[in-house]
C-alpha positions as CSV (number, residue, x, y, z in Angstrom):
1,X,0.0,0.0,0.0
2,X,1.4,3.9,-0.9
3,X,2.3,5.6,2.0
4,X,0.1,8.9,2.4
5,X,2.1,12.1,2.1
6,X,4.9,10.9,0.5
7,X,4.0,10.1,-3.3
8,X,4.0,12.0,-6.3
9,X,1.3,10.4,-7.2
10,X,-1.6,10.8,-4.4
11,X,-4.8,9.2,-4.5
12,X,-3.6,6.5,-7.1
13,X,-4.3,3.7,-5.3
14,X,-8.3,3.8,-5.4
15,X,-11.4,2.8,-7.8
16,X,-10.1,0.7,-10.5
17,X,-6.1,1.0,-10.3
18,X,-6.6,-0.7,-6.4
19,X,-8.8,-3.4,-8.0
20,X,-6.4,-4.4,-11.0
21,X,-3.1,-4.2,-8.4
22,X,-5.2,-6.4,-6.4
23,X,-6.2,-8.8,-8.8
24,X,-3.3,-8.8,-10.1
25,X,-1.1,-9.6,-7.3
26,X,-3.3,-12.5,-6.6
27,X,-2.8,-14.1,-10.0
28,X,0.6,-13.8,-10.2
29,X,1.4,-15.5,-7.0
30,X,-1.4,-18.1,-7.1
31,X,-2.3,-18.2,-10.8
32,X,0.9,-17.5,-12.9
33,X,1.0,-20.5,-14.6
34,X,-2.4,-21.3,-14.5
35,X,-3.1,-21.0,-18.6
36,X,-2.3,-23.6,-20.7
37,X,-2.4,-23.4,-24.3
38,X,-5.4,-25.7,-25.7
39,X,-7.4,-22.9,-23.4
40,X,-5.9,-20.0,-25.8
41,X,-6.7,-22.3,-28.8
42,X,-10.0,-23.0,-28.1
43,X,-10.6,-19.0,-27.8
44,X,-8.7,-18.4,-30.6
45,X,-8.9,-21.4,-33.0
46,X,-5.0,-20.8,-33.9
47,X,-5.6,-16.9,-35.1
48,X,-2.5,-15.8,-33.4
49,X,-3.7,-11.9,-34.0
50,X,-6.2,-13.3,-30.9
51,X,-3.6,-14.7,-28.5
52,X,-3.7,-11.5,-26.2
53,X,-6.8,-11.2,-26.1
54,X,-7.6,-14.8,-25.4
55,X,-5.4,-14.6,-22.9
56,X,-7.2,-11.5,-21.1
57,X,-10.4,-13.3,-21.2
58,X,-8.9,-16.7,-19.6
59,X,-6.9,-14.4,-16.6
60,X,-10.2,-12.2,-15.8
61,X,-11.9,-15.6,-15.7
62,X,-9.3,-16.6,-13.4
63,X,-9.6,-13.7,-11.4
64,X,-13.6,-14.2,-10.9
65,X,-14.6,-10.8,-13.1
66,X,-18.0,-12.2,-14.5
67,X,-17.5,-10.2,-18.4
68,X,-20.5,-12.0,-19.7
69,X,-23.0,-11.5,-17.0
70,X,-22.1,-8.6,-15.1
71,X,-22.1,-5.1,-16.7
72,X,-19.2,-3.1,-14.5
73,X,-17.1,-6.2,-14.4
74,X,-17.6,-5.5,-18.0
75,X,-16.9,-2.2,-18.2
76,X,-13.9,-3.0,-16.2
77,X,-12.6,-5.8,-18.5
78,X,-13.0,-3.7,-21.4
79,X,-11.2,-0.4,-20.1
80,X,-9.1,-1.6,-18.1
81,X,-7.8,-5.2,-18.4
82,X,-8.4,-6.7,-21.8
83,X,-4.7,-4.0,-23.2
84,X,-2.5,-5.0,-20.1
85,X,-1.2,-8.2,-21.2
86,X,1.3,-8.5,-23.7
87,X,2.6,-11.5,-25.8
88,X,6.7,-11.3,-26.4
89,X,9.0,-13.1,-28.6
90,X,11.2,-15.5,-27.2
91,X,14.0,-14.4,-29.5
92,X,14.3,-10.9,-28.9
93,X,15.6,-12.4,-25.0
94,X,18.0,-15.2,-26.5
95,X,19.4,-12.8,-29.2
96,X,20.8,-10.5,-26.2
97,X,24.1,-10.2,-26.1
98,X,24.7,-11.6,-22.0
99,X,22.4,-14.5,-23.4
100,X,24.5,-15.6,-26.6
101,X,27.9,-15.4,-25.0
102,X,27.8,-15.9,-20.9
103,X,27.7,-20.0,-20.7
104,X,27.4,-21.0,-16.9
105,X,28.8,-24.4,-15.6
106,X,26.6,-26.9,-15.5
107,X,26.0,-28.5,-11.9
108,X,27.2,-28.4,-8.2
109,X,30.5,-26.2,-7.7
110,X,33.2,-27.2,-5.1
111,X,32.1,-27.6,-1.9
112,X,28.6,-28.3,-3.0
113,X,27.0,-25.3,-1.7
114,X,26.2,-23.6,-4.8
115,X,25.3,-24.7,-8.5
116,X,24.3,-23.1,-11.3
117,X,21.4,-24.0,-13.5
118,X,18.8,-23.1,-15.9
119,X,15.1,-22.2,-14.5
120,X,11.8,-22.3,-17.2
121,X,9.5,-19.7,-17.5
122,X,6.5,-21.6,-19.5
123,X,4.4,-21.1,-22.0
124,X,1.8,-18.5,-21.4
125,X,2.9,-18.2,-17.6
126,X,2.6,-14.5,-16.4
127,X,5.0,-12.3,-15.6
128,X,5.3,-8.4,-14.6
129,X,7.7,-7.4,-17.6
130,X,8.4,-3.8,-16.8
131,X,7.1,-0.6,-14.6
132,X,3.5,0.2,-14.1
133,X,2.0,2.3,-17.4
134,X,0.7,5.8,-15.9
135,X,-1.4,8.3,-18.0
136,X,-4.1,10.5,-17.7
137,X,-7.1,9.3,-18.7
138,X,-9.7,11.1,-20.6
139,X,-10.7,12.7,-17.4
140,X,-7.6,13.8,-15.9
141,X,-7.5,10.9,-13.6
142,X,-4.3,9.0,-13.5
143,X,-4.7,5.2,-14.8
144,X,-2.0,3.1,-13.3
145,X,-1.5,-0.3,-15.2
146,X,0.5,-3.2,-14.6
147,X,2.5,-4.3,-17.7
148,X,2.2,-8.6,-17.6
149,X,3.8,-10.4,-20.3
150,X,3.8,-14.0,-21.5
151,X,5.2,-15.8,-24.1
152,X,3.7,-18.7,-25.9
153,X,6.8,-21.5,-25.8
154,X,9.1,-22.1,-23.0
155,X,11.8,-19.7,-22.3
156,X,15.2,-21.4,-20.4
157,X,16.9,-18.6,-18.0
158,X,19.9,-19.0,-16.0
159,X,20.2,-19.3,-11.9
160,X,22.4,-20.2,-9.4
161,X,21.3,-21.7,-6.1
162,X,22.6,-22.4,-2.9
163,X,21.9,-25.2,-1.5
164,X,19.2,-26.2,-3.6
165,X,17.7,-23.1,-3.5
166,X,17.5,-20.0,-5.6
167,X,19.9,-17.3,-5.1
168,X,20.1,-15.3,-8.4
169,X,18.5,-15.8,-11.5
170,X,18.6,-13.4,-14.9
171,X,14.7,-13.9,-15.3
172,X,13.0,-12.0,-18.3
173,X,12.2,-8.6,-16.8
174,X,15.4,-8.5,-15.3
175,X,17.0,-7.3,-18.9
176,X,13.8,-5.4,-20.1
177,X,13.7,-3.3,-16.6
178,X,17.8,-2.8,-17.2
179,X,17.4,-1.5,-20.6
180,X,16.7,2.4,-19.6
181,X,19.9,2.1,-17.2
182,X,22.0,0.6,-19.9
183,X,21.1,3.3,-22.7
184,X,22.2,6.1,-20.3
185,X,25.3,5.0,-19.0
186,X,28.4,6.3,-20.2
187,X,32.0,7.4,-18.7
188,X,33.2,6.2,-15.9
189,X,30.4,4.2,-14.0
190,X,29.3,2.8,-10.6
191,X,26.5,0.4,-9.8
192,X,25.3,-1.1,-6.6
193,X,24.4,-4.8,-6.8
194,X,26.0,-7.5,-8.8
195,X,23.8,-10.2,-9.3
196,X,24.9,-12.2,-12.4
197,X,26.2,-9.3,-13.9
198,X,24.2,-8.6,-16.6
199,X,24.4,-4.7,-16.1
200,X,28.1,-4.9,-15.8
201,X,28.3,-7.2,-19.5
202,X,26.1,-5.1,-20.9
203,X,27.7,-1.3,-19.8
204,X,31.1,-2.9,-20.7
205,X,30.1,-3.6,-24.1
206,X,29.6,0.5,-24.6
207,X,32.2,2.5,-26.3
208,X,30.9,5.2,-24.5
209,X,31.6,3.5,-21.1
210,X,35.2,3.4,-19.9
211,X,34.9,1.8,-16.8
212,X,32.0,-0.1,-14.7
213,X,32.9,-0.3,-11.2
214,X,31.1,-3.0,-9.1
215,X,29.8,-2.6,-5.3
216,X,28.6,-6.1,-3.4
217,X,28.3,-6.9,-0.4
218,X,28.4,-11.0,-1.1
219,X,31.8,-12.4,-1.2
220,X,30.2,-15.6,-2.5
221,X,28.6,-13.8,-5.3
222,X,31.8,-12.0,-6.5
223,X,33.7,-15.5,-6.0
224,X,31.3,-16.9,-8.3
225,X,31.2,-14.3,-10.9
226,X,35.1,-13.7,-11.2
227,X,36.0,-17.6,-11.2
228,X,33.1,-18.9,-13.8
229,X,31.7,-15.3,-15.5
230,X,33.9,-12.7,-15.6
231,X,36.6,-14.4,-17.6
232,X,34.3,-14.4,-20.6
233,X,33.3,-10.7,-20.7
234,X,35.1,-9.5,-24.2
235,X,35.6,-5.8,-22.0
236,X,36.6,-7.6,-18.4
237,X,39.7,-5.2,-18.3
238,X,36.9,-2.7,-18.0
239,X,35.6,-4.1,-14.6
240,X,36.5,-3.2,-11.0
241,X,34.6,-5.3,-7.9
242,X,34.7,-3.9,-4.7
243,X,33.2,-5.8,-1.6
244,X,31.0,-3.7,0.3
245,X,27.7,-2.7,2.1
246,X,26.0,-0.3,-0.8
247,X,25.4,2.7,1.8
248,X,28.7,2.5,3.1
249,X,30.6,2.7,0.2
250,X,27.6,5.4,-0.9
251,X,28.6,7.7,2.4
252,X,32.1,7.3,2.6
253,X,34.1,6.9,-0.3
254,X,31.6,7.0,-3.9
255,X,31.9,11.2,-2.7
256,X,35.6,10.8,-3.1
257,X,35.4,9.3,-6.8
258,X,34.4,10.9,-9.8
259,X,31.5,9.0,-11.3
260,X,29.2,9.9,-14.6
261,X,26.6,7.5,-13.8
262,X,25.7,5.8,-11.0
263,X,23.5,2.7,-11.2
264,X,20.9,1.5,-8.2
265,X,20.1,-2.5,-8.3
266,X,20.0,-3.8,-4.5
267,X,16.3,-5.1,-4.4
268,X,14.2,-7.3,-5.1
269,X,10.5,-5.4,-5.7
270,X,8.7,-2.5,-3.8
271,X,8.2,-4.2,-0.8
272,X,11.7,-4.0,0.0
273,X,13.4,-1.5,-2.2
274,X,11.6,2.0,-0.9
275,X,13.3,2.1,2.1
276,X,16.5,1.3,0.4
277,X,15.7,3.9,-2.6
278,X,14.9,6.9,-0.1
279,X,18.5,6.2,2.2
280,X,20.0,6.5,-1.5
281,X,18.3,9.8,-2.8
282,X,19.8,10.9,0.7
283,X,23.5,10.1,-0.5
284,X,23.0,11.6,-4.3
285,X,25.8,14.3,-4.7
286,X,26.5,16.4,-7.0
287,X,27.9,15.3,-10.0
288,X,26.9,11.6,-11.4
289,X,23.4,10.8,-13.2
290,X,21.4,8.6,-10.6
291,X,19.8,5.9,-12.0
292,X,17.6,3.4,-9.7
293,X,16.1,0.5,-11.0
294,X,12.0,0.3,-11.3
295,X,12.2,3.6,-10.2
296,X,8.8,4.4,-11.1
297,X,7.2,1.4,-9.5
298,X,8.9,2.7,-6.6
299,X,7.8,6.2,-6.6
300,X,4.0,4.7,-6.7
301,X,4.6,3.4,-3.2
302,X,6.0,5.8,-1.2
């Protein structure tokens, strides 16, 4: 829920915008998976042109809006939650760069703790694939929409886990939500969070970057990455990793350096990453572009 007082945009969560949030957070942690594709054929008859739409129809089902009987849910269905689903090609993820060339070792590392792995996303299972859509509608009230996508065959994704368990993972959004970061970075920059390091690949790859210097906290993590991934970045000479908490670093020596952009990626979704975002707008300085990941997600909940 938004915190009152604090948001630049007041108010939003109400009337419709609270009903598809809520809606939508129940399917996509009960119901992600839920369609299957003989229900999209039998909407669609194999008219791809119909997929999306199909696929609306199945969710609101799903989500116990009554389109045929029931006029507002209707109404609702129509203005609101028939556009918000979007169907994406798989090959415009596997023809990314960090995708084609970053191989990971297949099965349990040394010491057995950790492994690294593929995970699935499957056909037609749901996903939030960027920040929120907000407009004005006709009105001038703001209409606040989540952006799900799917894709219609099964899409492999890389993960490591400890201990069975997963610890990082390069899921789908991951590269669409980096994408802004990545087209503004240039000179000498700094980013918080590691991860697989799929920001870092991709910033080295830039002509216009000339460094990409690397805070994380996880010694593990930057083990893992400089033993099995960084030797195959074609820029690695580019690359500094520094082990650190993100707000110390932040407060006592990132003033001392002369970044051009600095890069925020330490959390995981709203529910833990507006506390983190607020202690760094505190730290900005003059100087660097500051760049936080889902940033406008972000703002909706403060």
């Amino acid at each position: 829920m938004p915190r009152p007082g604090l948001s630049p945009y007041p108010g939003w969560y109400s009337g419709d915008n609270a009903r598809l949030f809520r809606l939508m957070s129940v399917f996509l942690n009960l119901a992600a998976d839920y369609i299957e594709p003989d229900m999209i054929d039998g909407i669609t008859g194999g008219d791809g042109s119909m997929t999306e739409f199909a696929y609306a129809q199945i969710a609101a089902a799903a989500c116990g809006l009554d389109v045929a009987g029931d006029s507002g849910d209707r109404r609702f269905f129509r203005e609101r939650f028939a556009g918000m689903f979007k169907r994406l090609d798989t090959s415009a993820f596997t023809s990314d760069p960090y995708y084609r060339n970053i191989r990971l070792p297949e099965g349990t590392l040394s010491g057995g703790r950790f492994s690294f792995g593929m995970k699935t996303c499957r056909a037609y299972e749901a996903f939030v694939r960027d920040d929120p859509e907000i407009v004005r509608g006709r009105g001038g009230e703001l209409l606040v929409t989540p952006r799900i996508g799917f894709f219609t065959e099964d899409y492999p994704y890389p993960a490591v886990f400890e201990n069975g368990r997963e610890w990082m993972t390069l899921m789908p959004n991951e590269t669409v939500t980096s994408a802004f970061a990545l087209k503004r970075a240039h000179g000498r920059v700094l980013t918080y969070g590691l991860g697989l390091g799929y920001f870092a690949y991709m910033a080295s790859e830039k002509p216009s970057v000339a460094s990409v210097t690397v805070v994380e906290r996880s010694p593990e993590g930057i083990a893992l990455f400089r033993e099995h991934i960084l030797p195959q970045f074609g820029n690695r000479d580019k690359i500094e990793l520094i082990e650190s908490d993100a707000f110390d670093y932040a407060e006592h020596r990132a003033p001392g350096e002369r970044f051009d952009t600095v890069f925020c990626d330490i959390w995981h979704d709203p529910s833990d990453g507006v506390e983190l975002y607020l202690r760094f707008k505190e730290l900005e300085t003059r100087g660097p572009e500051y760049i936080y990941w889902l940033e406008d997600t972000l703002k909706l909940y403060l």
